[in-house]
Every structure is written in C-alpha cells, then in structure tokens.
N, C-alpha and C positions, 0 to 999 in steps of 0.2 A: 925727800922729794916734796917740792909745794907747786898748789898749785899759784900758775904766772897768770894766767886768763883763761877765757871760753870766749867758744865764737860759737853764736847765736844760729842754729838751723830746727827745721822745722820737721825733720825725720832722727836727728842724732843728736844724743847731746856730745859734744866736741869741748874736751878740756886739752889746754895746752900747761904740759908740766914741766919743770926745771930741778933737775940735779946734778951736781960737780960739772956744774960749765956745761951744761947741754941742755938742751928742748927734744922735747917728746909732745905728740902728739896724742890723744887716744878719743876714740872713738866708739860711742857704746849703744847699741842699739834698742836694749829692757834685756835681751839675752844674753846678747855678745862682745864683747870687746875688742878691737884690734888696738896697737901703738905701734907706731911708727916714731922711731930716734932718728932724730936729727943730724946730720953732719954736722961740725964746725964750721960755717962757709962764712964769711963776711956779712952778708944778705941774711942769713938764719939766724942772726947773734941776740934778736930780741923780740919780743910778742909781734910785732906790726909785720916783721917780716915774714913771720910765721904764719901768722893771718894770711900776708897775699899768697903766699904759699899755696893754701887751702882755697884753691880756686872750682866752678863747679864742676869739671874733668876731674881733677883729684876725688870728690865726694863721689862722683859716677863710680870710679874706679872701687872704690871700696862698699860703693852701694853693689856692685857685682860679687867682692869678696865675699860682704856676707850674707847674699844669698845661696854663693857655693858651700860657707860654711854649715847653714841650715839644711841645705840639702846632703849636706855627708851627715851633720846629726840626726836628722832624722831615717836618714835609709838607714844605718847604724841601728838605732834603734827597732824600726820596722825589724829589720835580720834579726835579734838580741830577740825579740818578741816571739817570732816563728821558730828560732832554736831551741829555745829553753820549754815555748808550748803555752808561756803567758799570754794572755789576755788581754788586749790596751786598759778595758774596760771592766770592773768586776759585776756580775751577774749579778741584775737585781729581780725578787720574783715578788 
C-alpha cells in the first residue's frame, strides 16, 4: 500500500491510498480511523477523481460516523468502569 495523495481539510487528516489497482480512502481524526475502498468505476481510476469524490456531504457523512463511533467508545467504557467498580480517576490525598 502507498500512499497516492492527501486532501487538505481542516478537522481530518484525509490520505488517499493505492493497492493492486484500487484507491482507498482513510480518514483519521487523533483517535479514529474509518477507510472507505473504492470501486473500480471509470471516474475513481486516479487521485483527482477521488478528490471530487470527497465532496463537503461526504465529510459531513463521516463527520457523523465518528461521532457515533466516540459515543459507543466511550459508553463502552463508562459501563467497563461501573462493572468492574474502577475509578476513571485514581485518588489523590
């Protein structure tokens, strides 16, 4: 896998990657990651088209993704916390 490009935004950093004849997208926010693979389509076949691809609807859509995903990890952990009887924070005196 290498990377082809990055497209420039100002909440995500957005690399667009290339392995055996395909484009992937990934998108990483300091915690999270999604990637989205690419079809083969005509239009898809190189950076530029991938770029228009990544229009600001597309970013909304995964700016929603991951705030669902933050909110399952952290209720996840909240629950993990109250089960086991830990502490977020350790007791300082």
């Amino acid at each position: 896998m290498r990377i082809a490009g990055e497209i420039q935004h100002s909440k995500y950093k957005i690399t667009i990657l290339y392995m055996n004849n395909r484009y992937s997208v990934q998108f990483e926010d300091g915690e999270q990651t999604q990637i989205y693979k690419m079809p083969d389509l005509e239009h898809l076949n190189d950076v530029n088209g991938i770029k228009q691809l990544i229009d600001p609807k597309f970013v909304q859509d995964v700016d929603v993704i991951f705030e669902q995903m933050k909110k399952n990890k952290y209720t996840q952990i909240r629950s993990f916390i109250q089960q086991t009887g830990e502490e977020e924070f350790e007791k300082i005196i």
